[in-house]
C-alpha positions as a printed Julia matrix, in Angstrom:
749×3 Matrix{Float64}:
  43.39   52.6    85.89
  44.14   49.07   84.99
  44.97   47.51   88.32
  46.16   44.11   86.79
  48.57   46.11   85.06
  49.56   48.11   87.65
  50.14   44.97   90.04
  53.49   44.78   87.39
  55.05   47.52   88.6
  56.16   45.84   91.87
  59.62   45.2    92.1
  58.68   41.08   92.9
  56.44   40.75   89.88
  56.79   37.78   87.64
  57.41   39.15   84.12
  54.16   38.61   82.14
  52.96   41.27   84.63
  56.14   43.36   84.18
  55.76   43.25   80.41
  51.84   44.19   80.35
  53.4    47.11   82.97
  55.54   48.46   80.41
  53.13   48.01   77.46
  50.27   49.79   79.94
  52.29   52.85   80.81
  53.17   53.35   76.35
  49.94   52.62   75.65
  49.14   56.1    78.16
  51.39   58.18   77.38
  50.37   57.88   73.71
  46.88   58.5    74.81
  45.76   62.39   74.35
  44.41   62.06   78.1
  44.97   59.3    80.44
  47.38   61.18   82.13
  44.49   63.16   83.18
  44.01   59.61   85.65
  47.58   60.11   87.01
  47.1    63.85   87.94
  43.53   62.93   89.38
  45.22   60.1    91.82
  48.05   62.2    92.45
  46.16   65.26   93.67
  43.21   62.98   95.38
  46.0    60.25   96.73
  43.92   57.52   94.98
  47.2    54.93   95.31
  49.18   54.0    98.61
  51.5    52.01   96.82
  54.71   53.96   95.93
  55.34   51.97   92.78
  52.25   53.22   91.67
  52.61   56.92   92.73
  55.69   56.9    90.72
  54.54   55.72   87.49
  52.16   58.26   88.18
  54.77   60.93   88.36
  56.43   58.98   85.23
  53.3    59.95   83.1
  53.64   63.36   83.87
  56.98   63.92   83.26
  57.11   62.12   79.51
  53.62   64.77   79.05
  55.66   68.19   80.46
  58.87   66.93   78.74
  57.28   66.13   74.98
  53.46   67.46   74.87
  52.79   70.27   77.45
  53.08   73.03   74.04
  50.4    70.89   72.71
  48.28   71.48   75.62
  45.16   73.44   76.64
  45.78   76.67   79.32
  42.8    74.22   81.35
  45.1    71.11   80.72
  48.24   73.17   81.55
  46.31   74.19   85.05
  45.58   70.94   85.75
  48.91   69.86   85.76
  49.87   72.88   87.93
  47.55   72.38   90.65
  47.87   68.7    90.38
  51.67   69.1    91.69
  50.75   71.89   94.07
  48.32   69.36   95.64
  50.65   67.18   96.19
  53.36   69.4    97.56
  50.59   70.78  100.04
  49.83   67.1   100.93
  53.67   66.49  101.82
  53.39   69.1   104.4
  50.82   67.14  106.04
  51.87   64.15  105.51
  53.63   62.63  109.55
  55.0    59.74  107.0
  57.7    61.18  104.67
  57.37   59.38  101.53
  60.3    57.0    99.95
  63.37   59.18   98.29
  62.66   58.26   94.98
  59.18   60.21   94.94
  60.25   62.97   95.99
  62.33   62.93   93.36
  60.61   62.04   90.73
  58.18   64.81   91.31
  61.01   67.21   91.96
  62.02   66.35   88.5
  58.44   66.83   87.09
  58.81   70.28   88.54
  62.07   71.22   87.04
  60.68   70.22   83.63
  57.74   72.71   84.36
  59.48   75.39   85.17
  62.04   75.15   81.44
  58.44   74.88   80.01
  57.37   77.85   81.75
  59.8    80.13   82.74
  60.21   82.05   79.82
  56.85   82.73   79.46
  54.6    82.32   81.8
  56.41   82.36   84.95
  58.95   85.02   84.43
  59.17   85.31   88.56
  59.78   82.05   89.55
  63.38   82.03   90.62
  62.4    86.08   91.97
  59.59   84.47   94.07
  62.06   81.41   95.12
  64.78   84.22   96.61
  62.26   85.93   98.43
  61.31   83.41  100.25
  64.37   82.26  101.39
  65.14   86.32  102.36
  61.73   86.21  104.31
  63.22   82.94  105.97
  66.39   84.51  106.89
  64.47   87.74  108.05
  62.15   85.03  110.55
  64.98   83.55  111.94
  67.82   85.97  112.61
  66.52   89.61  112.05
  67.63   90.89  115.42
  65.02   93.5   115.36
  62.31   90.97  115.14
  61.58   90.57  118.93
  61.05   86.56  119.51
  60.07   84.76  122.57
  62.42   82.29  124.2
  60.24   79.66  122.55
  60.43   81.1   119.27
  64.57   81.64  119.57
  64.33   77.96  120.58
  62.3    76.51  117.62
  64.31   79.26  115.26
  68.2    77.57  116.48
  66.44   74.13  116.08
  65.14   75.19  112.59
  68.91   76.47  112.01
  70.89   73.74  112.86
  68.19   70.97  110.55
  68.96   73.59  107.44
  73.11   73.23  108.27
  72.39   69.58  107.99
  70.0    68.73  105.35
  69.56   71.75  102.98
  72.08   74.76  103.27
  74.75   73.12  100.86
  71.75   72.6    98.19
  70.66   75.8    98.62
  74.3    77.1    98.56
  74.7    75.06   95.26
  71.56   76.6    93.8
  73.0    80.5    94.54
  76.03   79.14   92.31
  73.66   77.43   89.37
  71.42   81.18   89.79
  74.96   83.5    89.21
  75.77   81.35   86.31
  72.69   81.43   84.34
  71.79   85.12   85.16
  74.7    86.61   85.16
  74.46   88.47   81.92
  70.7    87.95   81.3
  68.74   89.21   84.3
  70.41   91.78   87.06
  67.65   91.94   89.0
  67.6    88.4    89.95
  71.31   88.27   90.18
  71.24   91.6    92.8
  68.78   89.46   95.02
  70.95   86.18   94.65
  73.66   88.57   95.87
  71.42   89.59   98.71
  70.65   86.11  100.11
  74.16   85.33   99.97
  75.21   88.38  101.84
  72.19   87.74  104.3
  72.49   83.99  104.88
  76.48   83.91  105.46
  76.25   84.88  109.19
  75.11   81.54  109.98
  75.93   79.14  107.65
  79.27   77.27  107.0
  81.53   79.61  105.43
  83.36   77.09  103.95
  80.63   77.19  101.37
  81.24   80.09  100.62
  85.03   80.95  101.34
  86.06   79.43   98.97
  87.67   79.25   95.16
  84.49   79.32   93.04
  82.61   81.43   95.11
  85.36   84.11   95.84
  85.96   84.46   92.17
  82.7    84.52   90.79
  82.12   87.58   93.15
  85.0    89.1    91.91
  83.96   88.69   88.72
  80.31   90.55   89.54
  82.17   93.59   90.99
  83.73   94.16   87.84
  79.72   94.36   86.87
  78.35   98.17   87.19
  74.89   96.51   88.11
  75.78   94.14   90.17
  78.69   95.38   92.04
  77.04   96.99   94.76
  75.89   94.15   96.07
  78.98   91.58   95.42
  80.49   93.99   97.63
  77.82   93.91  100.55
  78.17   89.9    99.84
  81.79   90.42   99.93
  81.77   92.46  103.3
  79.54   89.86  105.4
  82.1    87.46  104.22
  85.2    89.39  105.9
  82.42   90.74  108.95
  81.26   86.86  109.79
  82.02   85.92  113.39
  85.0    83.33  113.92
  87.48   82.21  116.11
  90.61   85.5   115.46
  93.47   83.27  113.78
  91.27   81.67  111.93
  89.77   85.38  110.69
  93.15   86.3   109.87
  93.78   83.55  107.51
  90.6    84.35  106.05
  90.93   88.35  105.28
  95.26   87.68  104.19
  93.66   85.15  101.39
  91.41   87.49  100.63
  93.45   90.26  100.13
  95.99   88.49   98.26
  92.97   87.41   95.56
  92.15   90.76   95.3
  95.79   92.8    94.85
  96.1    89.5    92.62
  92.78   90.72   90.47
  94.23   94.46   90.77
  91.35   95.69   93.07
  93.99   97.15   94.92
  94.76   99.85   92.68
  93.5   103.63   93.54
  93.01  104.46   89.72
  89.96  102.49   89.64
  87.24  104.66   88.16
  84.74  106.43   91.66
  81.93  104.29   91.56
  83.99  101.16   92.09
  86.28  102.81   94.55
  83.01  103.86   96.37
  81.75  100.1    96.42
  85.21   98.61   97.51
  85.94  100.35  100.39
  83.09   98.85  102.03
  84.84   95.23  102.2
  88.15   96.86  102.58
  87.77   99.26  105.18
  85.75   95.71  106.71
  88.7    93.67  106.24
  90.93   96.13  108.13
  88.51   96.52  111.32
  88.43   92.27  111.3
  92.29   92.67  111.94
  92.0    94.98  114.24
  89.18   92.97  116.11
  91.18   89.73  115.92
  94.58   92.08  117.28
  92.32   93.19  120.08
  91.15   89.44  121.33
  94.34   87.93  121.16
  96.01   90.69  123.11
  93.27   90.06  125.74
  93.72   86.51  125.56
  97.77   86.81  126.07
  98.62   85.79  122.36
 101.22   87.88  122.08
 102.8    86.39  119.01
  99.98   85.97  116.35
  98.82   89.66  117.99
 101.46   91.06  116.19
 101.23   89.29  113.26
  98.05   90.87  113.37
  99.29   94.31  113.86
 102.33   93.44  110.94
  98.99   92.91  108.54
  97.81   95.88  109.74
 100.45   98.02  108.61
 101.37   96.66  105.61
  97.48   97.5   104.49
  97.87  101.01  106.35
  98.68  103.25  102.86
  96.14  101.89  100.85
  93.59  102.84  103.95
  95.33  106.79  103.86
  94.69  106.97  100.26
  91.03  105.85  100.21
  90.85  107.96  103.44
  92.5   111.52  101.36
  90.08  110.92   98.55
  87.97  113.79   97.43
  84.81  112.11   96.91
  83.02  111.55  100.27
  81.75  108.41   99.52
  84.94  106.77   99.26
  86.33  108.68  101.98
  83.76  108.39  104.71
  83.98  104.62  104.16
  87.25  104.17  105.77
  86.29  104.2   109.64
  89.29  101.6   110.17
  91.97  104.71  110.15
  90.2   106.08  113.24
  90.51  102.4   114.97
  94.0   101.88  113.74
  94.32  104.97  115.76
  92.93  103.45  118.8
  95.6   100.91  118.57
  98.76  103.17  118.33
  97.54  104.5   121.39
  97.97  101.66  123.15
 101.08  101.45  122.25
 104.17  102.55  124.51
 106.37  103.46  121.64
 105.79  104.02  117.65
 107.73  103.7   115.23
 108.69  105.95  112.66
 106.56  104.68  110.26
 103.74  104.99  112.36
 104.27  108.39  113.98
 103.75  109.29  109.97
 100.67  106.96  109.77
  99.11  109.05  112.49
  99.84  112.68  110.57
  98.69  111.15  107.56
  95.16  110.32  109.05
  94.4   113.52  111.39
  95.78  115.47  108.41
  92.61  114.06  106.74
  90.84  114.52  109.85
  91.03  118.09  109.92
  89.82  118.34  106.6
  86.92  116.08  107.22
  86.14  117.84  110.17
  86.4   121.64  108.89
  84.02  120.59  105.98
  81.7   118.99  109.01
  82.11  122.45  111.17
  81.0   124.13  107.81
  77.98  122.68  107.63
  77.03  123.02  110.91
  77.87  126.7   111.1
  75.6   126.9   108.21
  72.98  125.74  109.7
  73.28  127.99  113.0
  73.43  131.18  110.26
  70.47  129.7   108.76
  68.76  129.62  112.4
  70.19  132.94  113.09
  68.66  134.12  109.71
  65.08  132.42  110.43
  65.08  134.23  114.28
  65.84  137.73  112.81
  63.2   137.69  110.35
  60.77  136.26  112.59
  61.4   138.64  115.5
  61.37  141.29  113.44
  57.8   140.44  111.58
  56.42  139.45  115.03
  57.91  143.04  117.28
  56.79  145.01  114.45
  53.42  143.54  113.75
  52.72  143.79  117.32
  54.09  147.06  118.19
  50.99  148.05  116.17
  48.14  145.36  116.29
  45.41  147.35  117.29
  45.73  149.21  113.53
  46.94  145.72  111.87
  44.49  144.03  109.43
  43.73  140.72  111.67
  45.38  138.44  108.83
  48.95  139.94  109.65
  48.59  139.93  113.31
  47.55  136.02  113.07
  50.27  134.89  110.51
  52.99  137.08  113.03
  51.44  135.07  116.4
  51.74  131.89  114.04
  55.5   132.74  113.4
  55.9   132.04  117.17
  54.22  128.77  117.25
  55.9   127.42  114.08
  59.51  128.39  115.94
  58.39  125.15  118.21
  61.02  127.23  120.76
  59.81  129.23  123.45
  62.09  132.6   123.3
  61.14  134.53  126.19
  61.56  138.19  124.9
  58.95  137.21  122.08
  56.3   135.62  124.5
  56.55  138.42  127.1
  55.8   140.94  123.88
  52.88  138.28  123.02
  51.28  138.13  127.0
  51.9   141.97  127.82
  50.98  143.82  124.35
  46.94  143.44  124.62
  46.88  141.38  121.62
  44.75  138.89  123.41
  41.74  141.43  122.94
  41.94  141.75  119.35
  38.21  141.08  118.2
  38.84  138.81  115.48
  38.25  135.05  116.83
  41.44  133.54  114.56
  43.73  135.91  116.4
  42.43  135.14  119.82
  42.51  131.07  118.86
  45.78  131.46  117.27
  46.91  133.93  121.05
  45.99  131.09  122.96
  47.26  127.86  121.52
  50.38  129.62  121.23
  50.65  130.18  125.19
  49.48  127.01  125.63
  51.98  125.28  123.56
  54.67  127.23  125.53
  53.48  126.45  128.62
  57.61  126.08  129.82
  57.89  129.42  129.57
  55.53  130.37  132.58
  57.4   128.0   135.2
  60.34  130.24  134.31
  58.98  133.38  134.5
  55.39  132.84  136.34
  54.6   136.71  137.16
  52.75  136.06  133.38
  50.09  133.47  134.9
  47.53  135.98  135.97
  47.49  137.99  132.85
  46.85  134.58  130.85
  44.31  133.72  133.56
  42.63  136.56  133.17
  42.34  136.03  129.58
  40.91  132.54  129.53
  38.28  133.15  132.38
  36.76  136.57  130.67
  35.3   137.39  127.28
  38.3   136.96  125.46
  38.23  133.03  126.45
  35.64  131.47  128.21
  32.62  133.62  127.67
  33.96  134.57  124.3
  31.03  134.72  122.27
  31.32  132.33  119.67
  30.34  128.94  120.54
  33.59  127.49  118.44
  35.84  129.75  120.31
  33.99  128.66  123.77
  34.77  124.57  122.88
  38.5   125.24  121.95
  39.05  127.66  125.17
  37.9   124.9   126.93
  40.15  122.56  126.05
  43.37  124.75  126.42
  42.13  125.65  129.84
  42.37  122.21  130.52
  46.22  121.73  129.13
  46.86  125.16  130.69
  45.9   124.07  134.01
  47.56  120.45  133.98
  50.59  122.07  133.01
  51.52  124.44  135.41
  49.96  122.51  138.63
  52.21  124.04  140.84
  51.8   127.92  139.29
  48.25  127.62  139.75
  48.11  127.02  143.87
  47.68  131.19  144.43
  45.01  131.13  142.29
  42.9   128.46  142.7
  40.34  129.87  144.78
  39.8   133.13  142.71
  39.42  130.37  139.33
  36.43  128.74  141.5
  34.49  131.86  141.97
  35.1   132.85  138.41
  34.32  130.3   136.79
  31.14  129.01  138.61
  29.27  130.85  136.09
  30.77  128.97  133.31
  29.61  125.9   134.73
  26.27  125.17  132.83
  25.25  121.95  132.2
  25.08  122.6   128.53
  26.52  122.4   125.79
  28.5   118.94  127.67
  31.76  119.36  125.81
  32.54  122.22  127.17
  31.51  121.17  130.42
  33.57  118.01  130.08
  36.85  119.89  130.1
  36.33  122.56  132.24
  34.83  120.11  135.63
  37.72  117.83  134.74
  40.55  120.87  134.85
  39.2   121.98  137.94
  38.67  118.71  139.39
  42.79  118.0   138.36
  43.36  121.69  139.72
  41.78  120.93  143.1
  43.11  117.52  143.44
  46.75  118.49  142.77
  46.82  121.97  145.2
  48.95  121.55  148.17
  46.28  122.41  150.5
  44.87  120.29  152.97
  42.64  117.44  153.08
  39.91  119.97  154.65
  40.15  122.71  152.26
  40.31  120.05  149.29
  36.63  118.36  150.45
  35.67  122.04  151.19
  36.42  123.33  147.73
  35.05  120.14  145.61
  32.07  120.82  147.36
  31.84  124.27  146.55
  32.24  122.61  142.92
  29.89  120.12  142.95
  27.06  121.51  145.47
  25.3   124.02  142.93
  25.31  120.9   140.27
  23.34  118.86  142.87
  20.86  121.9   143.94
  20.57  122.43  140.15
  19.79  118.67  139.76
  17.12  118.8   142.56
  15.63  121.4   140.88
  15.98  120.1   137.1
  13.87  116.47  138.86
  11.67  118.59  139.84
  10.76  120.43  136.36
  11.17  117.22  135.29
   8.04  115.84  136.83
   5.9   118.79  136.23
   7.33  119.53  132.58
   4.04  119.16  130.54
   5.34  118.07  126.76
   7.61  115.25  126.0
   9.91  117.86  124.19
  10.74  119.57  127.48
  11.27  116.57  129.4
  13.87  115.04  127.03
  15.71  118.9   127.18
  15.13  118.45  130.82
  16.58  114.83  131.23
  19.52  115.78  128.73
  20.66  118.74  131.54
  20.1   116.01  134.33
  22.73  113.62  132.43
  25.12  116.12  131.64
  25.18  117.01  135.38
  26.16  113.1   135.97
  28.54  113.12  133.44
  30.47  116.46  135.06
  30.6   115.22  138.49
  32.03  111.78  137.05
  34.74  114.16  134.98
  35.66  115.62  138.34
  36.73  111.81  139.46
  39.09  111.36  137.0
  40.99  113.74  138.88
  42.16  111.34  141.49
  44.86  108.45  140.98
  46.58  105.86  143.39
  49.11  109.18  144.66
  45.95  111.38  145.32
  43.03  109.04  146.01
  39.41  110.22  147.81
  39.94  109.19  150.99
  43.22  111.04  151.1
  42.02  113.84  149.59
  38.69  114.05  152.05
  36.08  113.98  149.46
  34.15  110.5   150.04
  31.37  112.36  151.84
  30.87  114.8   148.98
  30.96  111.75  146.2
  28.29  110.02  148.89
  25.93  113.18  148.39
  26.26  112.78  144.79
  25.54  109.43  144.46
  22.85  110.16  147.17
  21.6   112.63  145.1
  21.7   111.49  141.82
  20.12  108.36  142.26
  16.7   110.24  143.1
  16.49  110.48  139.03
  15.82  106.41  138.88
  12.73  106.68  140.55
  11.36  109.54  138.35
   8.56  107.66  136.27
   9.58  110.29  132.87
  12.35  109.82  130.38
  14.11  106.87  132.29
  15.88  105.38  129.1
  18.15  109.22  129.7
  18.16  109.18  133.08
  19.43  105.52  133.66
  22.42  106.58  132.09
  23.5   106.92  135.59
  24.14  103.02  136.09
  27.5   103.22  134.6
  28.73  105.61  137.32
  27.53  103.62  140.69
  29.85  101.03  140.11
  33.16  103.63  139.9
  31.77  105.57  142.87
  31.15  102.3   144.26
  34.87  101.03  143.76
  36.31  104.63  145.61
  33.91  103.98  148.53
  34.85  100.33  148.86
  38.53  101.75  149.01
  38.03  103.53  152.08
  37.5   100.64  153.87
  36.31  102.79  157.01
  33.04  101.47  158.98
  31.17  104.31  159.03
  31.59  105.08  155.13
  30.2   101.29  154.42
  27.38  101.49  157.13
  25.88  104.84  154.88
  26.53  102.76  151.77
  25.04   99.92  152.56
  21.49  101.4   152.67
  21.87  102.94  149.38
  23.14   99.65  147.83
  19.84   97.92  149.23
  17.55  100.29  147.6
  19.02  100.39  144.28
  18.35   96.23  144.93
  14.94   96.73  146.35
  14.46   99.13  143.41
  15.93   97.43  140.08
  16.17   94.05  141.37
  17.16   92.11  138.19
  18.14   95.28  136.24
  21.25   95.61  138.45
  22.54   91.95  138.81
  25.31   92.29  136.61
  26.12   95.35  139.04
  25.71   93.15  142.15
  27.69   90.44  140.61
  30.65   92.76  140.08
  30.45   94.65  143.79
  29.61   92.04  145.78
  32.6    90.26  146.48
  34.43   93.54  147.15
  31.85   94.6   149.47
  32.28   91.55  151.73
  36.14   91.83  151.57
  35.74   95.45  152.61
  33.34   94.58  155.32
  35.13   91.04  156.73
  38.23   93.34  156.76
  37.07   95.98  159.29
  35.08   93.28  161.59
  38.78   91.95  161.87
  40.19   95.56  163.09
  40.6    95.54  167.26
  37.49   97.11  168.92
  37.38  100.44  170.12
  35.37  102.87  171.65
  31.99  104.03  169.79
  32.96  101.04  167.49
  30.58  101.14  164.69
  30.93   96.91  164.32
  27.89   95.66  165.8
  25.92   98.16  163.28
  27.93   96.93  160.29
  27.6    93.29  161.25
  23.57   94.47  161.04
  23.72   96.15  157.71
  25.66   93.12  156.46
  22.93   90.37  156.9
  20.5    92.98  155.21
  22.52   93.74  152.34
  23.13   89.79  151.95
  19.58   88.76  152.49
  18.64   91.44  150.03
  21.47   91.02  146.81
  21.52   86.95  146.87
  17.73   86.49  145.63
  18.58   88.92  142.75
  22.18   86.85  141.85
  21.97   83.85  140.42
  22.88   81.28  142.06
  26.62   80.26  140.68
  27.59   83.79  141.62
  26.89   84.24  145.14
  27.18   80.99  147.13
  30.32   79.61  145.75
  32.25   82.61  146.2
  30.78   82.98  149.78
  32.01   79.65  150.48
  35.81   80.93  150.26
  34.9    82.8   153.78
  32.96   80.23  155.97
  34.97   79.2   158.75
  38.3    81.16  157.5
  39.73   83.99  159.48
  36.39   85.16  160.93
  36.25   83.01  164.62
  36.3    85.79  166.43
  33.07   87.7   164.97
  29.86   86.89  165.47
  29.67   85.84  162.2
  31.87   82.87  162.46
  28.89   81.04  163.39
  26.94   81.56  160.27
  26.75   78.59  157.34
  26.68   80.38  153.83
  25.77   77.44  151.97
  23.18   76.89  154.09
């Protein structure tokens, strides 16, 4: 650009410069594309000068007012992303520019939009609405949950839009109605929308008033857009003020609208249906503003409250009598206008026959209400008969019953999603469980598992069910298919009824040993884990709980001694990888059994450290086994949870048998368990500076412990690195440990 012309454009220019300004800025607009140069240093902010940035803006507007038809779709791009640019660039800007750019480009914008509205931009004044919905929706939606940093910013953002923008946007909700009134509805619904939305917490004076008032009056009278004038209408009346003030308010109101003849009850249904919305709103803001002024001791403008109550009373009663229920079921003021006579010590005539009016159209609403609700009880009634009598006749005769019948009469039960008891006593005592086909059995047993209720009521059942699931028909049914899904309703069946199964525990144990195969694992999964859940929720004694995980878990580790040893010997790789599959699968069950404990029922309570110790002992006897290790040091994942219960204990003898095993897994894997070491250690020196601090007694294990300690210490810190083992020790040298003979020990030495 020519910047001795452009030095003209400043307001202190002499004239020559003014004049060769003025002939610079004709000589581009009448070139075909030099305003190409103005949308280039708009978009790239070539110019700091605002003189300059608005005879760039100039250029563009005399090209969108007079030649943008004449245009290319490239050239019409251009001049699109040019002002985008430039808007984006405003939002980055931490200098506002001057009013009179802003301006300018606003008016470049405008001109766009004529130019394009019609065509090419059909949804700009859509897209404009929806914003400022999505807005609204950000900043007062109640069921948008917002932290008290986020309320904060939203009131800030609030009270700047009361101050600088509301009454523009306000204007431009007028300037929308007026030009779409009669061209576009859907527009003019959403217009309505953000009106209806937005007066909550704006100024309602904007609003409430003359122009606004009638031009919604005059959109009700609009099939289209009535519906929502009289949502707009209805936040209007339903906005939060100060009582007097809301009486003033809904009287004006109502005298516009008996003025406009909305009062009248010969209005065709659809309106009626729409207007008692606001009305029936109108009448509960009187009877909100009677009911703070009465608390607040404003006795006199309370009853001009209750006057304008009345006198709006018979309009209320004939909405209320209407035969169409969407005009009638509108009207929930009648029921508080109720609420107020009742506080009342004496009624007048006139009221005593306001209050027969409305519970005469009570009764009616609520016999039509009892009729549909004794419908649905026959319809119940209906579905129960027909079920019970498919199901009692089905299974009267199952065993001569093609399967398909017998199934879809179980499945009747299940669907009922209620547990009748005559029905599920037929189902457990009738035999059906031992029909041969495997879609009755599966369709027998999610059914009892799925009313599971019904046992704690009547638990004489149990065993039968038992039975069932630990015998052919269940557990060693044999399909495979059947096997997995028994398993898993065992496991629901058992969690379920805790307390039902305490008498049989012991008998499930010795049934189900067999069943206890390390293969296939999801089977195995389920059934260790709902034993493990059965034995860790019994009432028995810690004793009897150790003694009867043990009986669990001691075949599983003789099995696993003798699986290593196969192992070894096995002579093709084919066999060892079956054989170090079975070895894994054993780990994995005895970890299921774990995740029967929780903080309420933990190991030590429950006595079983010692057996989780011969585990571990156990189990670890796989890492040295020179075959298949990539299976069998699978089993790293579960020394750090065992690891965790142990640490729990917190008893000296349980960490002076742990410690050994933690220094040969060091000794053993060295680096391979650092990240193991790194997450243990720390806990293991809490645990162990914890009971060095307990009072000595006799056969005091301390002095071993204190032993154990240095070895464990001497043996884990080569292995960590460095940053993880000194600086944490460093927290306990000197601190809380005088008394111990390890008080005198530097660990950053």
């Amino acid at each position: 650009m020519d910047k001795q012309a452009l030095l003209g454009l400043n307001p202190n220019a002499d004239s020559d410069f003014r004049l060769r300004a003025l002939a610079y800025f004709e000589q581009l607009k009448i070139s075909p594309d030099a305003w190409q140069v103005c949308a280039e240093a708009l978009a790239q902010r070539t110019y700091s000068d605002d003189h300059v940035k608005f005879f760039c803006f100039q250029v563009l507007e005399h090209q969108v007012k007079y030649k943008y038809s004449e245009l290319t779709t490239v050239q019409q791009q251009l001049i699109r992303e040019t002002l985008i640019s430039w808007l984006q660039a405003q939002m980055l800007n931490p200098q506002p520019e001057k009013t009179f750019i802003p301006n300018k480009a606003a008016q470049v914008l405008a001109l766009l939009f004529v130019a394009e509205y019609l065509t090419k931009w059909p949804k700009g004044v859509d897209l404009y609405l929806r914003i400022l919905m999505a807005i609204n929706s950000e900043l007062v939606d109640r069921d948008v949950v917002h932290t008290s940093e986020e309320a904060h910013r939203n009131t800030l953002i609030k009270d700047t839009m009361r101050e600088q923008c509301i009454p523009n946007l306000v204007e431009s909700w007028y300037q929308i109605s007026q030009n779409f009134q009669y061209t576009n509805s859907e527009v003019m619904c959403q217009c309505l929308e953000v009106v209806g939305a937005y007066v909550s917490w704006i100024d309602l004076s904007l609003l409430a008033n003359d122009r606004f008032i009638n031009m919604l009056l005059g959109h009700m009278s609009i099939e289209v857009l009535r519906e929502e004038a009289c949502d707009s209408l209805f936040e209007v009346v339903n906005k939060g003020m100060d009582p007097v003030d809301k009486m003033k308010l809904v009287e004006s109101l109502c005298q516009v609208l008996q003025s406009a003849g909305f009062f009248s009850i010969d209005q065709e249904e659809d309106m009626l249906a729409r207007f008692s919305k606001p009305v029936n709103g109108m009448g509960q803001s009187w009877i909100v503003s009677w009911s703070k002024l009465i608390k607040n001791g404003n006795i006199k403008n309370a009853q001009e409250a209750l006057q304008a109550i009345e006198t709006k009373v018979a309009l209320m009663l004939q909405l209320l009598i209407h035969e169409d229920d969407d005009i009638s079921s509108n009207i929930g003021f009648c029921y508080d206008y109720l609420h107020i006579l009742k506080q009342l010590t004496v009624l007048s005539d006139q009221q005593k026959a306001n209050v027969e009016a409305i519970m005469l159209g009570q009764d009616k609403a609520m016999f039509v209400e009892y009729r549909k609700q004794l419908k649905l009880v026959l319809d119940r009634l209906l579905l129960l008969a027909s079920v019970r009598r498919v199901f009692s006749s089905t299974l009267q005769n199952w065993q001569t019953t093609r399967f398909m019948e017998v199934e879809v009469a179980i499945r009747l039960l299940y669907m009922l999603a209620e547990a009748l008891p005559g029905m599920m006593r037929t189902l457990v005592t009738s035999g059906v469980s031992s029909y041969e086909h495997t879609s009755v059995t599966l369709e027998f047993f999610e059914t009892v598992v799925r009313y599971e209720k019904f046992f704690t009521v009547e638990p004489q059942h149990v065993p039968c069910v038992l039975m069932a699931f630990l015998d052919h028909r269940g557990l060693c049914h044999s399909s495979a298919k059947v096997q997995s899904k028994m398993a898993y309703l065992f496991s629901r069946f058992l969690k379920s009824l805790n307390k039902q199964m305490n008498p049989f525990i012991e008998d499930i144990l010795n049934r189900i040993q067999d069943l206890l195969k390390l293969s296939p694992p999801e089977n195995g999964h389920q059934s260790f884990l709902s034993i493990g859940v059965m034995i860790v929720n019994s009432e028995y004694a810690a004793e009897r709980k150790e003694a009867l995980m043990r009986n669990l878990l001691t075949p599983l580790m003789e099995k696993f001694k003798i699986l290593l040893e196969n192992l070894v010997l096995a002579p093709d790789e084919e066999r060892q990888a079956s054989l170090a599959d079975c070895l894994n699968h054993a780990v994995g069950f005895a970890s299921r059994t774990s995740k029967a404990f929780s903080n309420k029922q933990t190991v030590k309570q429950c006595g079983c450290s010692e057996v989780y110790l011969d585990c571990l002992q156990t189990f670890l006897l796989a890492l040295s086994c020179p075959l298949q290790k990539g299976i069998l040091r699978k089993v790293f994942p579960f020394i750090p949870s065992a690891s965790e219960h142990i640490l729990k204990d917190r008893e000296a003898k349980d960490l002076q048998e742990f410690i050994p095993l933690i220094n040969q897994i060091t000794a053993k894997f060295k680096v391979q368990v650092s990240p193991f070491l790194q997450q243990m250690f720390m806990p293991l020196l809490h645990a162990i500076f914890e009971v060095l601090l307990w009072p000595a007694e006799e056969n005091d294990q301390s002095a071993a412990l204190e032993t154990d300690f240095f070895s464990v210490h001497f043996k884990t810190v080569p292995v960590s690195t460095y940053d993880s083992t000194p600086k944490p020790l460093s927290h306990f040298s000197g601190v809380g440990y005088s008394n111990t003979p390890l008080s005198g020990i530097n660990f950053l030495s």
